[in-house]
C-alpha positions, 0 to 999 in steps of 0.5 A: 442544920435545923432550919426554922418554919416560915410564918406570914401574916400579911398586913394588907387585907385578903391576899389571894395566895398562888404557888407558882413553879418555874421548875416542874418541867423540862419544857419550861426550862427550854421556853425561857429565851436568853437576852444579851448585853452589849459586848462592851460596856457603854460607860466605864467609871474607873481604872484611869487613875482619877481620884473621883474614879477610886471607889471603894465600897460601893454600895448602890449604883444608878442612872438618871433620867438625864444619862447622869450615873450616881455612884454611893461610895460607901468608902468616903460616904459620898453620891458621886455623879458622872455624865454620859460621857464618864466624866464627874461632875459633881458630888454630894455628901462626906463623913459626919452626921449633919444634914446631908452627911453620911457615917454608914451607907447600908442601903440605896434606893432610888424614886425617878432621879430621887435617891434615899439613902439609909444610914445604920450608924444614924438610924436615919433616911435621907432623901436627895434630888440629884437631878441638875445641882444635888440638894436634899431633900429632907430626912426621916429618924426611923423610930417606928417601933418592932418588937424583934430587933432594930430595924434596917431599912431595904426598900420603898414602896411608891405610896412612900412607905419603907420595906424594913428587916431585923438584923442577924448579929449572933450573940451566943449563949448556947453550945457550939456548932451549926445555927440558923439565924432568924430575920423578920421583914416588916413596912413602915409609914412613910413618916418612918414612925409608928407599929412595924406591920410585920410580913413574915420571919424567915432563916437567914445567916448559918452561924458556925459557933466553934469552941475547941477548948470546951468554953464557950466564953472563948469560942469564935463565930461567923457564917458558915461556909457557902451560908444562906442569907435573906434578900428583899427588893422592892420597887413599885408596889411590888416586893419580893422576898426570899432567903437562899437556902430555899428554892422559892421567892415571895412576891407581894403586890401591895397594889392589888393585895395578893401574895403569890410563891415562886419556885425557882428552876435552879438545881440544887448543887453540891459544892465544886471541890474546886469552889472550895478550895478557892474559897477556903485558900482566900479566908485562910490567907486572910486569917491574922493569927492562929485563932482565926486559922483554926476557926477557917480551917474547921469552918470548911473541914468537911465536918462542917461544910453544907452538902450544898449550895444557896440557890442565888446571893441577890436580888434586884428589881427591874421596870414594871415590877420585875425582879432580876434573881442572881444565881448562885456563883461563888465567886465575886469575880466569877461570871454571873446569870441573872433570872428575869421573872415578871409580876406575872411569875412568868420567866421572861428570860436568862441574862449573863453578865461578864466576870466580875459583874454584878447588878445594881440598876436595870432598865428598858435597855440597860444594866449598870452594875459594879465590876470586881477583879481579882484585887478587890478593886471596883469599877463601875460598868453599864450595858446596852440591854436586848431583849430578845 
C-alpha cells in the first residue's frame, strides 16, 4: 500500500526542529510510571432510564469549572448539562440553522466554561457560555479560503485562531485496490476568514475501491480494514499532529515557534486472528445485501488485509499542553491505555481506563469520558485521576 511523503511548511517564522524518541531504548520503556483512576467513576451520566440520560452520538464531553458537565449529544444536536450530583439541569440548542441551533456537531472545543462548536452541515462555529444560564455567544461562517478542499475545523488556539483540515471524501476515478487518501491540516484567523496558513499534508483514510466485475462505475469503496487515519488536538498554543499508520506525532508550539517530532514506543503488531474475526463477524452482520457482503468479505480476505496494525486511533489534550495518545485497541468496548507526553516530549506516564471507555476531557485530577457497551449504548462516566 503506496503511502504519500509528509511536507511541512511551518507559517510561524524560524521553527527550531527536534527529533525526539520515547522508543529507542528498554531503559525508557521502564522509566514511564502508571497513573490510576478511581475504581468507581465519580459520576455516571445514563443507564437510569431518564430521558435526558439517553444519548446517542456523543461527541464531546466536558467539566465545568463549577463541577457542571456538558454532554454534545450529536443525536438531537443538543449541550446537555448535568451537575455534581448527575442530575440535569439544563440544556441548550435543538435541530435547525438559527442562531443557537445545530444540524451537524463535528467537533467540540472548549476555552474555560466556553465551548465552540463547529457544525459541518453549516459551515459555522458557534461560541456558548455555558456557565450559570447558557447563552451564546456569537457565531463565526468559516469562509477562510484553501485551495485543497473544504475545510473542517478541529481545534483553538488560545490567541482564537482555529486549527482546521481537508476532508478525506473518496471520489474515484482510478482502478481498484488499495488507496491512500491525503488530508492537509491548516489555521485560520480567528474571525475565520481569509488564506489558510497551511502546516502540512499528511496520509490519512486507506481506501479499499473493490469492483469484481471489472467496471468501475459499479465498484464499492470504504476504509480498509484496520485503516489509518489523521488526528490533530490542539489546546493552548500547543498542537499536535500525526496520522496512525506512522510512529510519530508532530508537536508545535505556536507560543515559542518551534516544532519538534515525536516518536512513540508502541510496537508495531500485526493483527490478532482473534480481532479480526471479531471485527469481520460485526461488519458482515451488518451488511444489507449481497453487494455489501461481498465488499465485507474481500475487504478482510487476507488479500487485502494490512500486515499490521495503526499505532493509536485518538488524541486528546490535557493541562498545560499535554497530550493523552490512545493505543491502539480495536475495539470500542475493549479496555484502553493512554500515553501521557508532555510539551517537554517527555513521557510522564501510562493510564488505563476501564472497557469500553474513551477519553473526552482531562484535567489535574480527573478524566470523564464516554462508556460504550456491547450495544452501542453510550453513558457518560468521570474518574478521580492520580498522579503517581
Amino acid at each position: 500500500m503506496p503511502k504519500r511523503s509528509v511536507r511541512f511548511s511551518l507559517a510561524i517564522g524560524a521553527a527550531a526542529v527536534a527529533l525526539v524518541s520515547l522508543a529507542e531504548t528498554g531503559e525508557s520503556q521502564r522509566a514511564i510510571p502508571e497513573w490510576s483512576l478511581s475504581a468507581a467513576p465519580l459520576l455516571l451520566l445514563g443507564g437510569r432510564g431518564l430521558a435526558a440520560e439517553e444519548f446517542l452520538r456523543i461527541r464531546a464531553v466536558f467539566r465545568l469549572s463549577n463541577g457542571v458537565v456538558a454532554v454534545m449529544n450529536g443525536g438531537t444536536n443538543e449541550i446537555r448539562l448535568f451537575d455534581e450530583h448527575s442530575r440535569s439541569i439544563r440544556s441548550f440548542g435543538g435541530t435547525g440553522s438559527g442562531p443557537g441551533e445545530f444540524r451537524f456537531m463535528s467537533w467540540a472545543g472548549r476555552s474555560g466554561d466556553t465551548v465552540f462548536v463547529f457544525d459541518h452541515s453549516l459551515g459555522r462555529i458557534s461560541g456558548v457560555i455555558l456557565r450559570d444560564e447558557p447563552r451564546l455567544l456569537g457565531t463565526w461562517l468559516v469562509t477562510a479560503r484553501g485551495t485543497r478542499g473544504p475545510l473542517s475545523v478541529g481545534g483553538r488556539l488560545s490567541d482564537g485562531r482555529w486549527l482546521v483540515a481537508t476532508g478525506v471524501t473518496p471520489g474515484w476515478d482510478g482502478p481498484p485496490g488499495v488507496h491512500r487518501l491525503p488530508q492537509s491540516v491548516g489555521v485560520i484567523s480567528a474571525a475565520a476568514t481569509g488564506e489558510v496558513s497551511w502546516i502540512g499534508e499528511f496520509p490519512s483514510a486507506a481506501f479499499f475501491v473493490f469492483s469484481p466485475t471489472g467496471n468501475i462505475q459499479q465498484a464499492t469503496f470504504g476504509a480498509i480494514a484496520f485503516s489509518p487515519w489523521f488526528y490533530s488536538a490542539a489546546r493552548g498554543q500547543h498542537v499536535w499532529l500525526g496520522e496512525s499508520g506512522a510512529d510519530s506525532l508532530v508537536h508545535m508550539d505556536f507560543g515559542r515557534g518551534t516544532r519538534a517530532t515525536l516518536r512513540l514506543p508502541f510496537p508495531r503488531r500485526t493483527p490478532p486472528a482473534a480481532l479480526i474475526a471479531t471485527r469481520r463477524a460485526r461488519e458482515m452482520l451488518a451488511a444489507t445485501n449481497e453487494r455489501s457482503r461481498t465488499f465485507t468479505d474481500a475487504k478482510w480476505s487476507s488479500t487485502y488485509l494490512p500486515s499490521t496494525l495503526p499505532f493509536f486511533e485518538a488524541l486528546v489534550p490535557g493541562p498545560g499542553g499535554e497530550i493523552w495518545i490512545q493505543d491502539y485497541a480495536g475495539v470500542p468496548t475493549d479496555s484502553a491505555r493512554y500515553l501521557v507526553v508532555g510539551p517537554d516530549m517527555v513521557a510522564r506516564a501510562w493510564v488505563r481506563v476501564p472497557s469500553g471507555v474513551r477519553l473526552h476531557d482531562v484535567g489535574l485530577d480527573y478524566v470523564l469520558g464516554v462508556h460504550e457497551d456491547g450495544d452501542g449504548v453510550e453513558s457518560v462516566r468521570l474518574y478521580r485521576l492520580s498522579r503517581r
